[in-house]
DSSP file (Angstrom, degrees, kcal/mol; ACC not computed):
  #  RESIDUE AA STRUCTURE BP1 BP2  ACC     N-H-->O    O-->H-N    N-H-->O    O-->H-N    TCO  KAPPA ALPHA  PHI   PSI    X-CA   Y-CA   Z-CA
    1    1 A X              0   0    0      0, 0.0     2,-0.5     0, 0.0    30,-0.0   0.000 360.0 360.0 360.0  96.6   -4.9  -25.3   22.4
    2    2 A X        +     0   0    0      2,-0.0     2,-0.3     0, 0.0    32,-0.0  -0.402 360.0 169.4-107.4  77.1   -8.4  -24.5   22.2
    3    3 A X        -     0   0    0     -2,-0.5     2,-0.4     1,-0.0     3,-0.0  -0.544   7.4-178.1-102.8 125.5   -8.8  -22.5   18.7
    4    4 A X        -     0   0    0     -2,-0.3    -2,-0.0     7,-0.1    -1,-0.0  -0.898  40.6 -86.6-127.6 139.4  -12.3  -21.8   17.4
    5    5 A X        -     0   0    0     -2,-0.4     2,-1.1     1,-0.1     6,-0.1  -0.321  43.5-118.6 -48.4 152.8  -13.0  -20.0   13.7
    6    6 A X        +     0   0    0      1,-0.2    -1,-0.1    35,-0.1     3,-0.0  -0.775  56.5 152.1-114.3  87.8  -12.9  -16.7   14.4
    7    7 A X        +     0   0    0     -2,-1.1     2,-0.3     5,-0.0    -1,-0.2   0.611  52.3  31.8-129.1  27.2  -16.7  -15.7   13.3
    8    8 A X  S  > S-     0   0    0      1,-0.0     4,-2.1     0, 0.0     5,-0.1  -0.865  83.4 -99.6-132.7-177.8  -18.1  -12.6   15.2
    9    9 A X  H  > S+     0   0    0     -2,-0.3     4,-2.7     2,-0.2     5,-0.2   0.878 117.5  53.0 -44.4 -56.1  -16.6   -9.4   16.8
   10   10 A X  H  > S+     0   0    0      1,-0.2     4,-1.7     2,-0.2     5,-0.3   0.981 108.6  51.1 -75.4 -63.0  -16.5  -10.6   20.4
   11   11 A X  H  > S+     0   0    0      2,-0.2     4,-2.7     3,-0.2    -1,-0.2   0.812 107.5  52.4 -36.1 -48.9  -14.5  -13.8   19.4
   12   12 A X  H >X S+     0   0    0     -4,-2.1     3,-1.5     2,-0.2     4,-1.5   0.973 108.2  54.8 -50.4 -66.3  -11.7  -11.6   17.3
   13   13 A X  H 3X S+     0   0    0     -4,-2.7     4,-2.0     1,-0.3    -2,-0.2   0.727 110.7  43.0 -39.9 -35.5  -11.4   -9.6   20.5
   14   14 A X  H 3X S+     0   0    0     -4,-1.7     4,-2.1     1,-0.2    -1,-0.3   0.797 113.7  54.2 -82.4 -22.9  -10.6  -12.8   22.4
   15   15 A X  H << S+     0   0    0     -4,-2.7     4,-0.2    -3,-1.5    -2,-0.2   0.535 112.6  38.5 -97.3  28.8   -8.5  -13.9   19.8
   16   16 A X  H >X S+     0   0    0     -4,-1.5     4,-3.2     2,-0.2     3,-1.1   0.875 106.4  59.6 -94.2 -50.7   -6.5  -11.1   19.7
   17   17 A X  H 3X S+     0   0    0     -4,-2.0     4,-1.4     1,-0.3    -3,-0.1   0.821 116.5  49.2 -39.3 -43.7   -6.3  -10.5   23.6
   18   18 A X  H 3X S+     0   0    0     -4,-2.1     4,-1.2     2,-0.2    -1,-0.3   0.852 107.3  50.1 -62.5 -36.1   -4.7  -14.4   23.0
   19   19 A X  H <4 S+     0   0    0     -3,-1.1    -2,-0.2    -4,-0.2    -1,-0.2   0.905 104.0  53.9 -65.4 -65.7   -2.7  -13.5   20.7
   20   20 A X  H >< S+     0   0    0     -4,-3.2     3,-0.7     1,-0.3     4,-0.3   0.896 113.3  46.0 -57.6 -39.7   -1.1  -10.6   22.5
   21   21 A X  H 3< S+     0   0    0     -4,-1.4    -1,-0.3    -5,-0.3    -2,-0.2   0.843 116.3  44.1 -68.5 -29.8   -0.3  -13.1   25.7
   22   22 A X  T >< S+     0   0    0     -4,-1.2     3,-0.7     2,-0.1    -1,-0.2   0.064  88.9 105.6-124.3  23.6    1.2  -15.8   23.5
   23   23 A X  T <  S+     0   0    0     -3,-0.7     2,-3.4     1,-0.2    -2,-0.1   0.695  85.3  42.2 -65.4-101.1    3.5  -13.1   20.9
   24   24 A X  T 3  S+     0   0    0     -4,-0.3     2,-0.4     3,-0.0    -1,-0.2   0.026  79.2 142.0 -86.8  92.9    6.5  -13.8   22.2
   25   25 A X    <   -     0   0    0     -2,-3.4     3,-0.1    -3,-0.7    -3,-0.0  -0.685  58.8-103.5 -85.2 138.4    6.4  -17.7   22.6
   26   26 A X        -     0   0    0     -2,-0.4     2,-0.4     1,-0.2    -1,-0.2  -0.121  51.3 -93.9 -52.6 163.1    9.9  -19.5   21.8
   27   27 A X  S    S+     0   0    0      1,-0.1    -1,-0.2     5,-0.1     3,-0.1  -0.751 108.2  25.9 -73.1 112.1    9.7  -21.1   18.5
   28   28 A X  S    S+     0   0    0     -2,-0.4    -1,-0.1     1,-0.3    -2,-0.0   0.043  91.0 120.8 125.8 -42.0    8.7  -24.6   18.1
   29   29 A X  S >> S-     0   0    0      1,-0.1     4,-1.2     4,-0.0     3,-1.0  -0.069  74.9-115.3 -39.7 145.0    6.4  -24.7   21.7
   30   30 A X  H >> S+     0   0    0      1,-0.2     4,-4.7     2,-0.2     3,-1.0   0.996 123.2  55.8 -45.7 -65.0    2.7  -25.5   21.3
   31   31 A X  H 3> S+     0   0    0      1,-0.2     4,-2.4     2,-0.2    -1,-0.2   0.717 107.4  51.6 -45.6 -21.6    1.9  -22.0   22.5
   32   32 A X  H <> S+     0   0    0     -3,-1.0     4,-0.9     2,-0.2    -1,-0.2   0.938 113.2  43.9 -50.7 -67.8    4.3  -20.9   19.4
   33   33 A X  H XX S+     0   0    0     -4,-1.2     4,-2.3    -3,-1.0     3,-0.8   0.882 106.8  60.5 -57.5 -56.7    2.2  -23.1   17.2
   34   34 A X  H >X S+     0   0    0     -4,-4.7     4,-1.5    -5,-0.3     3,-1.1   0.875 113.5  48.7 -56.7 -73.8   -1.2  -21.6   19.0
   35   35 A X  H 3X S+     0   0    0     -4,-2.4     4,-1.9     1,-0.3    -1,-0.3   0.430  99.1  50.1  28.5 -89.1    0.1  -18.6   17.7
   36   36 A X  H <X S+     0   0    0     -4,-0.9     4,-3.1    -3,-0.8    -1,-0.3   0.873 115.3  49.8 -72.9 -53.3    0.9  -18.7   14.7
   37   37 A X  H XX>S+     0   0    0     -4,-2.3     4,-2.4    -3,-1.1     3,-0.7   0.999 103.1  57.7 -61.2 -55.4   -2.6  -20.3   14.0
   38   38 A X  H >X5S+     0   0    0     -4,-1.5     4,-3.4    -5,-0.3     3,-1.0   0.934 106.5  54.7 -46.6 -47.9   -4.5  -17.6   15.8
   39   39 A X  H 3X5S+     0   0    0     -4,-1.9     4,-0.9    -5,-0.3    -1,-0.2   0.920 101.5  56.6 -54.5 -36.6   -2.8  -15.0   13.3
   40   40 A X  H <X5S+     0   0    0     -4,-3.1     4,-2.2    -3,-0.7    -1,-0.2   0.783 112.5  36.5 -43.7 -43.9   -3.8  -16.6   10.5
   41   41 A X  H <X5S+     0   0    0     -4,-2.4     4,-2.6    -3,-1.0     5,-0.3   0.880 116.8  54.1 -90.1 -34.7   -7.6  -16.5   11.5
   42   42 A X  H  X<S+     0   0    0     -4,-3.4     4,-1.0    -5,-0.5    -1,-0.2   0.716 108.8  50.9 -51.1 -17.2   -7.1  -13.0   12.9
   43   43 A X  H  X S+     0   0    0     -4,-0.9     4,-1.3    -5,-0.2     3,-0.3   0.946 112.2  44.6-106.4 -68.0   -5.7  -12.3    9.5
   44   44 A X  H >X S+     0   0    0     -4,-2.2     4,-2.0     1,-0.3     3,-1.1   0.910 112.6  54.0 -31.6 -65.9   -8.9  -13.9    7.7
   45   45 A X  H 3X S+     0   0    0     -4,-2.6     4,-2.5     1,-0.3     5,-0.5   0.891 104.4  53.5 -30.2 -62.7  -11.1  -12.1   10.0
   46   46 A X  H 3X S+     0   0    0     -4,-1.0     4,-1.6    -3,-0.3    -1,-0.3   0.756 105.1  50.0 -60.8 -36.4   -9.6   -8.9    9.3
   47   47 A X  H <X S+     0   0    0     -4,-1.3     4,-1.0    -3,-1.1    -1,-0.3   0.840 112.3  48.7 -88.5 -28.6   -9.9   -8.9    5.4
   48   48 A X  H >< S+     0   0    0     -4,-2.0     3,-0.6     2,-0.1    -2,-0.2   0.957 123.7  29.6 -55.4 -58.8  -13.5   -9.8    5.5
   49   49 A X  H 3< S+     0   0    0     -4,-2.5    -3,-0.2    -5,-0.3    -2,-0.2   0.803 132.4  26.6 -87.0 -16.4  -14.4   -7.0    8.2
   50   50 A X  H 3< S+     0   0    0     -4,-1.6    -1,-0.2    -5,-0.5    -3,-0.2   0.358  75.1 174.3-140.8  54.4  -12.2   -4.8    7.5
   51   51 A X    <<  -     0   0    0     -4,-1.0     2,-0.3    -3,-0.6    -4,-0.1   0.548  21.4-137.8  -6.4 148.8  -10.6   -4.3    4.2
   52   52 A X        -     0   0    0     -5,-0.2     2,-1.5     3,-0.0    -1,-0.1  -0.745  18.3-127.8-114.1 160.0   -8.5   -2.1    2.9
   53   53 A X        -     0   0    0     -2,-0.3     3,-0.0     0, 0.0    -2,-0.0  -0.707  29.4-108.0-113.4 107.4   -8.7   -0.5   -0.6
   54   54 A X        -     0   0    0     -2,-1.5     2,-0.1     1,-0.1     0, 0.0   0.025  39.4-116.3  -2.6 142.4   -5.9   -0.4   -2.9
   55   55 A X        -     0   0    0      1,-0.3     3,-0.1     2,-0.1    -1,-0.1  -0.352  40.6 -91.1 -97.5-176.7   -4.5    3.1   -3.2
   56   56 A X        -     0   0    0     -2,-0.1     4,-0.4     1,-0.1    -1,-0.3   0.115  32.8-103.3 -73.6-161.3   -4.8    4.7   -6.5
   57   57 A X  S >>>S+     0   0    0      2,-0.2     4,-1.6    57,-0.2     3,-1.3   0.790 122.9  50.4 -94.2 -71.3   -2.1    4.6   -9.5
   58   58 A X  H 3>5S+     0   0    0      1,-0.3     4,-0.8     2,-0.2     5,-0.1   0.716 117.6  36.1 -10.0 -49.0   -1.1    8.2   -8.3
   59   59 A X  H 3>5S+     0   0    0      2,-0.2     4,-1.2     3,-0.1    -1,-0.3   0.623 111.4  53.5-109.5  -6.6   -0.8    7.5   -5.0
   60   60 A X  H <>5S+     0   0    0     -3,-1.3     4,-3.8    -4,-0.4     5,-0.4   0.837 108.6  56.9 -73.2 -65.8    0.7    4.0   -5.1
   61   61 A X  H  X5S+     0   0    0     -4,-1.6     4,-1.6     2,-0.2    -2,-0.2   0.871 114.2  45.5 -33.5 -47.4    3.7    5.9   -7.7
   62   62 A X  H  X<S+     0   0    0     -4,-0.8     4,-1.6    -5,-0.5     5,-0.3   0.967 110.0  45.4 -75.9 -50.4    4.1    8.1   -4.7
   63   63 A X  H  X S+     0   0    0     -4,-1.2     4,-1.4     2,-0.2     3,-0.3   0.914 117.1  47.7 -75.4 -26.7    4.2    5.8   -1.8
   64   64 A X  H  X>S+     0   0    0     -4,-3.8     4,-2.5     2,-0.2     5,-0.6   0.899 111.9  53.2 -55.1 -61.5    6.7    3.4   -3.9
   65   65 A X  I  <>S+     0   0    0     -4,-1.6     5,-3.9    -5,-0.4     4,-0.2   0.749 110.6  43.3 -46.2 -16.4    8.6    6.5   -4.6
   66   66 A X  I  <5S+     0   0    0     -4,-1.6     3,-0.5    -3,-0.3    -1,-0.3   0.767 112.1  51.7-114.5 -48.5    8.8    7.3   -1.0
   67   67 A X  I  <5S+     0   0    0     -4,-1.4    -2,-0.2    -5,-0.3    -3,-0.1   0.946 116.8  42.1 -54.4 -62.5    9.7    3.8    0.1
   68   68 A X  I  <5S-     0   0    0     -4,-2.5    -2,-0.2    -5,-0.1    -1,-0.2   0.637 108.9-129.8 -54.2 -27.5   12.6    3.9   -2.7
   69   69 A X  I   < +     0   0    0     -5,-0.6     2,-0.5    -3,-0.5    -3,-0.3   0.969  49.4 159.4  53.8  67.9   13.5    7.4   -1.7
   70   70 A X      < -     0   0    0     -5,-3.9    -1,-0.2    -6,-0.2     2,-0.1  -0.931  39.4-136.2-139.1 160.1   13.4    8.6   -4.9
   71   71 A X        -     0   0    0     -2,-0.5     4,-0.5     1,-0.1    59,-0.2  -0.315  36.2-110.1 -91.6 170.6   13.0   12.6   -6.3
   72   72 A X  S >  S+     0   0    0     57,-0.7     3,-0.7     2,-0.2     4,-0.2   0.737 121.3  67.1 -52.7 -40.0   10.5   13.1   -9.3
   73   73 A X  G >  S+     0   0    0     56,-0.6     3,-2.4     1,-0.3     4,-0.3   0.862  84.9  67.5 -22.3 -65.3   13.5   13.8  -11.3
   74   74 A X  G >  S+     0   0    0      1,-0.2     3,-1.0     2,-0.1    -1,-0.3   0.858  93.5  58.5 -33.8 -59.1   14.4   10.2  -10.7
   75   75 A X  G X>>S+     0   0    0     -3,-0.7     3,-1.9    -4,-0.5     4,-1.9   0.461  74.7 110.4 -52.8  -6.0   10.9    8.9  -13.3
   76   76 A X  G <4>S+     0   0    0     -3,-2.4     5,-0.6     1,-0.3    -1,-0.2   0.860  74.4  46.9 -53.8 -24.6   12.4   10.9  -16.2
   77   77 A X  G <45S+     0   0    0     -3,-1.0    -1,-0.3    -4,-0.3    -2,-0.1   0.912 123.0  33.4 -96.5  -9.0   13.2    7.9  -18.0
   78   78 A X  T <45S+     0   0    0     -3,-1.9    24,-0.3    -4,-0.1    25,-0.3   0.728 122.9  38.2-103.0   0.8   10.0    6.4  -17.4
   79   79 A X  T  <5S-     0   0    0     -4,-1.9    -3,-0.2     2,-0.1    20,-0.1   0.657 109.5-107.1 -92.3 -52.5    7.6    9.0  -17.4
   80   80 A X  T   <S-     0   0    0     -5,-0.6     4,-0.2     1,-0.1    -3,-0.2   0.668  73.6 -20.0 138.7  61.2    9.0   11.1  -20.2
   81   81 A X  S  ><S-     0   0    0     -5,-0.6     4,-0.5     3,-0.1    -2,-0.1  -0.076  72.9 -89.4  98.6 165.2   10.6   14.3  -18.9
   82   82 A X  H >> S+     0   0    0      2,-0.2     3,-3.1     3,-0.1     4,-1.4   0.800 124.5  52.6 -91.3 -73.5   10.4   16.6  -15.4
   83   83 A X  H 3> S+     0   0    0      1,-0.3     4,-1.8     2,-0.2     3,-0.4   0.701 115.7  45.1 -20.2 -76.1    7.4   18.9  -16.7
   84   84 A X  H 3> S+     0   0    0     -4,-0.2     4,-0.9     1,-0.2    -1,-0.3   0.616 109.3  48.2 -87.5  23.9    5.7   15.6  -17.5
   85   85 A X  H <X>S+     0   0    0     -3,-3.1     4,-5.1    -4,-0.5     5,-0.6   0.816 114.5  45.5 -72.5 -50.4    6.3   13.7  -14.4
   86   86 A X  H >X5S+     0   0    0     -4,-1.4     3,-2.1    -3,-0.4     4,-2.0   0.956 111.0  59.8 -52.1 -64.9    5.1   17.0  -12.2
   87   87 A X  H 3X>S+     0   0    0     -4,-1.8     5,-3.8     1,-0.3     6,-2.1   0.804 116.3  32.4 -59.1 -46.9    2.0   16.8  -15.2
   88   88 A X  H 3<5S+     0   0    0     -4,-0.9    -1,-0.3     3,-0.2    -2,-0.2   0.747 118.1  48.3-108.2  -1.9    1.2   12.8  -13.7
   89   89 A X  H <<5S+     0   0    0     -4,-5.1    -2,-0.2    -3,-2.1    -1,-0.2   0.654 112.7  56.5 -78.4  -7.0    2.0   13.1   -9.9
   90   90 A X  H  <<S-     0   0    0     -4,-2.0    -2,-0.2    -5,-0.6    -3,-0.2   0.733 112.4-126.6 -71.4 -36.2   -0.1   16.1  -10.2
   91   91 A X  T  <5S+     0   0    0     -4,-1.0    30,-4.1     2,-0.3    -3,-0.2   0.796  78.2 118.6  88.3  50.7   -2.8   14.1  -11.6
   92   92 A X  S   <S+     0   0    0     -5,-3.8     2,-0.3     1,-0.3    -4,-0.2   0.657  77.2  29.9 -93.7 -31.0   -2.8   16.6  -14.6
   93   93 A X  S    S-     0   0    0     -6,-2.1    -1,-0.3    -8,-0.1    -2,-0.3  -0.914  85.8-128.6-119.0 144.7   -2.1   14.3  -17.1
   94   94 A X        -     0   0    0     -2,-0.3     2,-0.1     1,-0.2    23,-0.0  -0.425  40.2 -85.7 -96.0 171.1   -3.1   10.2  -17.1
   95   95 A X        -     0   0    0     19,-0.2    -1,-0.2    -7,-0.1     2,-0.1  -0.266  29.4-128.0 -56.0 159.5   -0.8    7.5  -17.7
   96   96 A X     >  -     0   0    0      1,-0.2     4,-0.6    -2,-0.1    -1,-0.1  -0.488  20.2-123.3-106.6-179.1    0.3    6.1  -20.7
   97   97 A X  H >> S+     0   0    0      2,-0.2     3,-4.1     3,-0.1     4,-1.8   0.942 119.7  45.6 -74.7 -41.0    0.2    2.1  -21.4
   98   98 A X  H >> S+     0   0    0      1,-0.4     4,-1.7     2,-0.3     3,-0.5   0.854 115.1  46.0 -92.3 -40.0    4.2    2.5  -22.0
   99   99 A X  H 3> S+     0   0    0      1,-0.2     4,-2.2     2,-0.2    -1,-0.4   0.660 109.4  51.4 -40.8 -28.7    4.6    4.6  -18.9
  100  100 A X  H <X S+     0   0    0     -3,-4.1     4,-0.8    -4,-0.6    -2,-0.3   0.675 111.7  51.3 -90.3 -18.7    2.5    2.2  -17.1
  101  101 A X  H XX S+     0   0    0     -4,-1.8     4,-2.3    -3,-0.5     3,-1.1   0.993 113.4  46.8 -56.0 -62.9    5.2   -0.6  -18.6
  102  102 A X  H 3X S+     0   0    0     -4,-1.7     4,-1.4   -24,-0.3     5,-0.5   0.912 108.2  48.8 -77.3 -48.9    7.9    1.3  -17.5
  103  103 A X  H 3X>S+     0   0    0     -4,-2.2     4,-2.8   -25,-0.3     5,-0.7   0.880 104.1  62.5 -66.4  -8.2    6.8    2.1  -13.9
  104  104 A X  H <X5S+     0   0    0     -3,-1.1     4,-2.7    -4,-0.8     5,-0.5   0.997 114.4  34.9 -78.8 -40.4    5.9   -1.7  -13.1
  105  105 A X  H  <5S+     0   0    0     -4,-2.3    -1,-0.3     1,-0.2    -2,-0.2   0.634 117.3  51.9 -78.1  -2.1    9.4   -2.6  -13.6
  106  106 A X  H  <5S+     0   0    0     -4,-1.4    -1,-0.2    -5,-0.2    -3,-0.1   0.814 131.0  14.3-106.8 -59.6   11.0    0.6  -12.3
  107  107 A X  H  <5S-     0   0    0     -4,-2.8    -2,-0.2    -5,-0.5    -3,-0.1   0.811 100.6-121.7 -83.3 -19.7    9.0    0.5   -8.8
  108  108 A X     << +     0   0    0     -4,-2.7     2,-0.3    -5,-0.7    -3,-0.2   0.940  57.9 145.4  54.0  63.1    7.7   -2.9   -8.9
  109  109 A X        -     0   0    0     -5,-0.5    -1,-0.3    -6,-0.3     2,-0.2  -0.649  50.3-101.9-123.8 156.3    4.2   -2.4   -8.7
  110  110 A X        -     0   0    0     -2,-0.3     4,-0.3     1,-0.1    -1,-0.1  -0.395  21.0-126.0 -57.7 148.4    1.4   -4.6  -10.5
  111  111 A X  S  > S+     0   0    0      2,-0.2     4,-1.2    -2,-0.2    -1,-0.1   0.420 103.1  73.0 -76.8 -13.8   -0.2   -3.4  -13.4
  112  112 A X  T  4 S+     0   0    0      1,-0.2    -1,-0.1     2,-0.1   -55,-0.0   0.804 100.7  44.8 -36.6 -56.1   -3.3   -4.0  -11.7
  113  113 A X  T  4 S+     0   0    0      1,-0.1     3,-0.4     2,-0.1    -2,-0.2   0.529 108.9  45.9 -99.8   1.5   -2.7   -1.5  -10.0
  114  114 A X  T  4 S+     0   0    0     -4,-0.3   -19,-0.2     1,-0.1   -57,-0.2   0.694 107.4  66.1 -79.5 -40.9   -1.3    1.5  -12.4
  115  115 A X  S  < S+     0   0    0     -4,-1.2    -2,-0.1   -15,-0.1    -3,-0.1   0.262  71.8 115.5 -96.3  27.2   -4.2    0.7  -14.8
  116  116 A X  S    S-     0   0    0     -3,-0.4     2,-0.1     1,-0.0   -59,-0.1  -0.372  77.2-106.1 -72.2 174.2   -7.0    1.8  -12.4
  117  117 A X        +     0   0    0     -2,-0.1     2,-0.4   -60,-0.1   -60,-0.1  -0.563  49.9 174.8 -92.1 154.5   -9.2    5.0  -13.7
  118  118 A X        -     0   0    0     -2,-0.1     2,-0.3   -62,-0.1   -27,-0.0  -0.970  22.5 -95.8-152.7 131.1   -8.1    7.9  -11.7
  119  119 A X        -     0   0    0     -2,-0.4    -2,-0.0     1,-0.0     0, 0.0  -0.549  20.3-115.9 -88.8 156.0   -8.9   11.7  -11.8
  120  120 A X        -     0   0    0     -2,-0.3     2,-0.4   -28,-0.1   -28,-0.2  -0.326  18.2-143.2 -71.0 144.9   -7.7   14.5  -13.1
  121  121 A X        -     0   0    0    -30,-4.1    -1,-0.1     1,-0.1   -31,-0.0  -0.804  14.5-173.6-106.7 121.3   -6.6   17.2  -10.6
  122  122 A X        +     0   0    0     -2,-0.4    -1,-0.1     2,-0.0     3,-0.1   0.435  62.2  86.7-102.4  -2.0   -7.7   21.0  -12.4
  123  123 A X  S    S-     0   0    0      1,-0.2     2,-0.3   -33,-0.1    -2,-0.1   0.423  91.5 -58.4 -71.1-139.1   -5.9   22.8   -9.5
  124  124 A X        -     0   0    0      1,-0.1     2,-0.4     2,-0.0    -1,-0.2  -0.593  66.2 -90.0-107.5 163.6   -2.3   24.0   -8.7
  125  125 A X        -     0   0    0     -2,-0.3    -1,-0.1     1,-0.1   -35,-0.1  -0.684  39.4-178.1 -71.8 120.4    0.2   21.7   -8.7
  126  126 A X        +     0   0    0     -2,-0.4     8,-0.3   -36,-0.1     2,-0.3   0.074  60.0  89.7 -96.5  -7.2    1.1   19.8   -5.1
  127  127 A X        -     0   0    0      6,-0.2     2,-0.2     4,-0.0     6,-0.1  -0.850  61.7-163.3-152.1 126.9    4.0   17.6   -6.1
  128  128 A X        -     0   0    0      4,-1.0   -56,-0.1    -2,-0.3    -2,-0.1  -0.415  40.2-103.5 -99.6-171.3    7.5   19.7   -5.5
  129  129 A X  S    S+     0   0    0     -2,-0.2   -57,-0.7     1,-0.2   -56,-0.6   0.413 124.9  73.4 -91.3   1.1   10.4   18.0   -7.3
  130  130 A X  S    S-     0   0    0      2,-0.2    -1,-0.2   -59,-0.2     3,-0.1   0.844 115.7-117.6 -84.0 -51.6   11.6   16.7   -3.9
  131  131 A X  S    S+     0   0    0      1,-0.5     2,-0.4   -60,-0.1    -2,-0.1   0.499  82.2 127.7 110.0  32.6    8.1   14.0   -4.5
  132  132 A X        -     0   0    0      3,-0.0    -4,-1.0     0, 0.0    -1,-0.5  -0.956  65.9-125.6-113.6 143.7    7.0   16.3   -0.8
  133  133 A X        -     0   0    0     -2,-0.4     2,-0.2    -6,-0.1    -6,-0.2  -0.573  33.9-110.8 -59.2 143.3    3.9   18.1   -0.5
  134  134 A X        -     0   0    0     -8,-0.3    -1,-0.0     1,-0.2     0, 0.0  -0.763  41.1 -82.8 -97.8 173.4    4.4   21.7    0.4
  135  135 A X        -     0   0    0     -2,-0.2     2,-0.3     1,-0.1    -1,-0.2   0.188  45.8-122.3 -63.3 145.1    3.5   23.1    3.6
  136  136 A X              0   0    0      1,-0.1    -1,-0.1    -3,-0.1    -3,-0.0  -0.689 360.0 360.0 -88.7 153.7   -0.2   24.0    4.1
  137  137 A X              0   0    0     -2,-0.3    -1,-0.1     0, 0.0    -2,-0.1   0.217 360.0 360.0 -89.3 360.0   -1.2   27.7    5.0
């Protein structure tokens, strides 16, 4: 096992190209073990150079909701109503704190992430009651 920090481009590429040969190693094997480490630093590697951003509270609410399978209908009891649920997937209306209570226990989201700043949408409405975009023209 010859496993070196992972600190340029050309060195991720080799340790992935390793990586990919040594996936499925029985459990327990050195090569298992080589593994396991090499994901780890690929893993490191990967959040320095290329991050991801947190999605918005808008869009976070949707992609829970869509993981849960759940309708807009469904938020009534933590949003407030269907009008104002379309009003905040819509991005017409902001969150509230007590809306933002309600959805971290509902979806099981951070509050981190619900109480980012977000903007208001001053177009047509996007969000059917289904929680689907309709079809573009």
């Amino acid at each position: 096992m010859d496993i070196k920090i992972i600190k340029k481009k050309a060195d991720y590429e080799k340790a992935l190209k390793r990586l990919e040969i040594l996936f499925d190693a029985p459990v327990g094997t050195p090569e298992s073990d080589e593994a396991d480490v090499l994901a780890l630093l690929i893993d490191d590697y990967e959040k320095k150079h290329y991050p991801i951003e947190a999605p918005d509270p808008i869009a976070a609410i949707k992609i829970r909701m869509e993981e849960l399978n759940l309708k807009q209908s469904d938020l009534v009891n933590e949003i407030g109503g269907k009008s104002r649920v379309s009003e905040i997937l819509n991005r017409k209306r902001k969150l509230t704190v007590e809306m933002i209570r309600k959805l971290t226990s509902r979806l099981n989201l951070s509050a981190g992430i619900l109480v980012k700043d977000y903007k208001l949408n001053t177009g047509p409405s996007i969000v059917s009651d289904q929680g689907e975009d309709p079809p573009e023209n």
